[in-house]
N, C-alpha and C positions, 0 to 999 in steps of 0.2 A: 474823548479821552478822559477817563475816571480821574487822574490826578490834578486835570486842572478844574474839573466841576466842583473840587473844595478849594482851590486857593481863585479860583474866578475874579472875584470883587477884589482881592487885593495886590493879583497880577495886573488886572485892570488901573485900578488904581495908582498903580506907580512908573506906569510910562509916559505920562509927562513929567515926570520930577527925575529921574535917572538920565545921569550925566551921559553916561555911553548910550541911554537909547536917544534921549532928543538933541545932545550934538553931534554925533558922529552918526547913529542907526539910519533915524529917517532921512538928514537930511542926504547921505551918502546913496541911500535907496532909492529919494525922489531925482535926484538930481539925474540919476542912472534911466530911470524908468520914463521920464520925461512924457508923464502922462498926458498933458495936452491934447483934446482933441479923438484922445482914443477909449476903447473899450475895453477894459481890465476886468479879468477876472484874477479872485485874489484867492489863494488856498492859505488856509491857516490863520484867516484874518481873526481871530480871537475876540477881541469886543469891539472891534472896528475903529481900533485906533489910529491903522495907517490909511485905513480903507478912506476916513475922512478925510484925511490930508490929501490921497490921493481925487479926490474929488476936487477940493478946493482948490487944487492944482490946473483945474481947468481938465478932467477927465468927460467924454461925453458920455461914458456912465461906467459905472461899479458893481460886479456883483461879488458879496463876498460868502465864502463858505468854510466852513470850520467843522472839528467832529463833537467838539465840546457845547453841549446843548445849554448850558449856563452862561459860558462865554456868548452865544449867538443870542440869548434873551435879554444880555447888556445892549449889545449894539443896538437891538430891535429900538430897545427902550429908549435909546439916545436915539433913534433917528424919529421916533414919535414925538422927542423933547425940540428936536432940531433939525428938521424935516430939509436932506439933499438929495435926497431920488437914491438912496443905496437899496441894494436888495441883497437880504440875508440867507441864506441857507442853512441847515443841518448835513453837514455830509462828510463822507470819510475819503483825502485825495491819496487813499488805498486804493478803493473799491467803486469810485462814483463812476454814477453812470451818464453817460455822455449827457449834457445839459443842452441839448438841441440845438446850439447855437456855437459860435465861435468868437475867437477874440485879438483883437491884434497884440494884446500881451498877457501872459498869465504870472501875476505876480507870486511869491512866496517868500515872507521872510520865517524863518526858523521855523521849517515844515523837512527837510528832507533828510535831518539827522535825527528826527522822530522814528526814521525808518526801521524794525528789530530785525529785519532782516533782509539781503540782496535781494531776495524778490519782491519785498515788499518797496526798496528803494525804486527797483523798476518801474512798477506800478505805476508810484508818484511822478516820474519822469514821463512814461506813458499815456498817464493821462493830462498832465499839463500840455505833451504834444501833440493831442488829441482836440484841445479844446481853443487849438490856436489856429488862425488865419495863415494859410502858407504865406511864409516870410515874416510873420511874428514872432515875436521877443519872449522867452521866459528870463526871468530878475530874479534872483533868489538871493536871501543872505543867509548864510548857513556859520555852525559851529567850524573855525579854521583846523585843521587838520593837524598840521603841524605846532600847532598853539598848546598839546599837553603834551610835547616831547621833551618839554624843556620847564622847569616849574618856574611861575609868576607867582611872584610873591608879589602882595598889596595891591592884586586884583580887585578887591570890593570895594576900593576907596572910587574906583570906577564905575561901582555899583552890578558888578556881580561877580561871580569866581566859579569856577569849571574845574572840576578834577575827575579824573578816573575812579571806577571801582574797582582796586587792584589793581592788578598790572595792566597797563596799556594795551588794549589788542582789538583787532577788527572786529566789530560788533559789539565790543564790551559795553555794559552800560557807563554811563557819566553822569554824574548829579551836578548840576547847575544851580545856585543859591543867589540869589537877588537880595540886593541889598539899597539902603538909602539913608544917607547920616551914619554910614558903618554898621547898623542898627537890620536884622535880617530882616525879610520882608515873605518871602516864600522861595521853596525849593523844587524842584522839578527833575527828572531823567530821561536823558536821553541816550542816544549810541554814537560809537567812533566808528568814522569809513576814513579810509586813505584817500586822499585825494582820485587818486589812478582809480577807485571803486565806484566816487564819483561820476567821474569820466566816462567810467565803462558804462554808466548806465545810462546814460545820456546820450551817449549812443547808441544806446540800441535803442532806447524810446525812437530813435530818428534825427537828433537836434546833430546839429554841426556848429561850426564857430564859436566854439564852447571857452571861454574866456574866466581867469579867475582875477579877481581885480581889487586895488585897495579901499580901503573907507577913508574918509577924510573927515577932518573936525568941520564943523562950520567956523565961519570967521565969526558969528556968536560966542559962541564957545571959547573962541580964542581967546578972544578979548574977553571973557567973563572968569573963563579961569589962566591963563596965560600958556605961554606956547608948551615952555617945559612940563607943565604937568600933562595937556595936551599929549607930547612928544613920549611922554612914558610910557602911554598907552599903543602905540603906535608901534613901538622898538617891540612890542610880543604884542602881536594883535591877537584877540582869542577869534572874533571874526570874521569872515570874509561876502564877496560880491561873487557870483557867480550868474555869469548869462551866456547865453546861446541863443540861436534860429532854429525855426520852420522852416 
């Protein structure tokens, strides 16, 4: 993806310091995911920043894949610094083609509202259930649906902020700005699906028990910024949890 092979190093760079991604993102994700033991393949893993944690979690291996060829030379590079058995790829979870192998879960945070178009969402849906063990987990966290029907003011004290281009509509693009210290950090676009778009397409990949579920703070977080601030982010989540079956 051309837009993040310019801001790479500095997306990279700000997801351990971003409030909403390390108290609420990962640990909401791992907690879900409950790698232990299993074999994750990860779409959209970017410079393998969750890719490690999900490792250190006690996964019995990681492969991660991404289309951003800059983002995937970070990871490399950090897993040559700090060598835990991940294996990188170049690839697009458009168009890849079957990785010969299977998995008891295919993770993706913020990979399926990339999608520019429903068949393109399909795809993504299709080959996650393609690349999973019958009875395997897809974990997705994805852009909440319902989160730009109603305007969030004092999003980026959260450390990031989501608005429309124009008027709200199915497929529309969305620019997402990341922040840290208030201060921007990089911008990004992606598109709006309705929930029900979602759905639709996750079913027809094959997936069943298709769940959409809350993020919770760590108790990190709590205790380091306190509940109420915590709680504001909560009362208009811009994120959500989404999983289903094989």
């Amino acid at each position: 993806m051309e837009q993040y092979d310019k801001i790479a190093k500095q997306y990279a760079e700000s997801q351990e310091k971003r409030f909403l991604r390390k108290y609420i993102v990962d640990p909401s994700f791992l907690k879900t995911l409950n790698p232990k033991g299993l074999e994750i393949l990860e779409f959209a893993c970017g410079s393998g920043h969750l890719s490690r944690q999900i490792m250190k979690a006690g996964a019995k291996k990681v492969v991660g894949v991404d289309i951003c060829s800059e983002m995937i030379k970070l990871a490399q590079e950090e897993e040559q610094r700090n060598p835990l058995g991940i294996e990188y790829l170049v690839g697009d979870a458009v168009n890849i083609k079957n990785l010969g192998r299977q998995f008891d879960a295919v993770a993706a945070t913020f990979l399926l509202h990339y999608s520019k178009s429903k068949d393109e969402l399909y795809e993504m849906c299709r080959n996650a259930y393609e690349h999973l063990k019958e009875g395997g987990r897809f974990v997705a966290i994805n852009q909440n649906p319902d989160s730009l029907k109603i305007p969030f003011r004092n999003q980026r004290k959260y450390g990031s902020e989501i608005k429309p281009v124009g008027k709200l509509r199915e497929g529309g693009e969305v620019i997402c700005t990341l922040f840290y210290n208030n201060k921007k950090i990089c911008a990004f676009t992606n598109y709006h699906w309705e929930r029900k778009t979602y759905n639709e397409a996750l079913k027809a990949a094959g997936f069943k028990d298709i769940e959409w579920k809350l993020l919770e703070t760590s108790k990190e977080g709590i205790e380091k910024f306190g509940k109420e601030f915590c709680d504001g982010w909560h009362q208009r989540p811009t994120l959500a949890l989404i999983t289903a079956k094989k």
